[in-house]
Residue, then its C-alpha position, 0 to 999 in steps of 0.5 A: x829448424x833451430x839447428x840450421x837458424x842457428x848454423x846461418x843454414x837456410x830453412x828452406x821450408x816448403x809451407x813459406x812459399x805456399x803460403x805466398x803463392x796461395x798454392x797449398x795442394x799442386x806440387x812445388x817447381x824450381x820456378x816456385x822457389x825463384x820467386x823474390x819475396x821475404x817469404x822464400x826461405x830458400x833465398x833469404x836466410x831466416x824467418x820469413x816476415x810474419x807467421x804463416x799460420x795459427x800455431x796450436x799451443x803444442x806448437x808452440x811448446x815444441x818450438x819453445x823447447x824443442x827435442x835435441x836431436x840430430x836431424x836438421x831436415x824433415x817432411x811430412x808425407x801424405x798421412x802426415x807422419x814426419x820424417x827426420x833427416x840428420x843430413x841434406x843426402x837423408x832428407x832427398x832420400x826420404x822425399x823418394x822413399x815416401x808418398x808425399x802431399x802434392x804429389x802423390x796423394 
């Protein structure tokens, strides 16, 4: 997420808009990411206002010191293993090669 902050990308980060529509386990529709709210990280550029979780303390040294990688995009599948895109065309092929929360497990 650093990566795409710092490249003015947006984060279009799924967690935001579940956590503003108080939705965490139906899938996501394009209707979901419409919604005006300083939360859509798919509309607006950024963080969103406040967090949207308690942060565990490996977390947060993750995000103060993170990995130097070349991947901009990752998801999480119905095991929770993280998968790591370098580019957006990655990132779409992992969503359909992998079992993910919401929608298939």
């Amino acid at each position: 997420m650093w990566k795409r902050l710092d490249e003015g990308i947006f984060l279009g980060i799924d967690a935001t808009t579940r956590y503003e529509l108080d939705e965490w386990v139906r899938p996501l529709y394009t209707g979901d990411f419409e919604v005006k709210s300083l939360y859509n990280t798919r509309r607006n550029r950024g963080l969103p206002p406040t967090a949207i979780s308690n942060f565990s303390v490996d977390a947060f040294e993750a995000a103060v010191r993170p990995e130097k990688t070349e991947d901009y995009y990752y998801l999480h599948d119905c095991s929770g293993k993280i998968w790591f895109g370098a580019t957006n065309d990655e990132h779409v092929e992992n969503k359909y090669k992998v079992k993910l929360p919401g929608r298939d497990c």
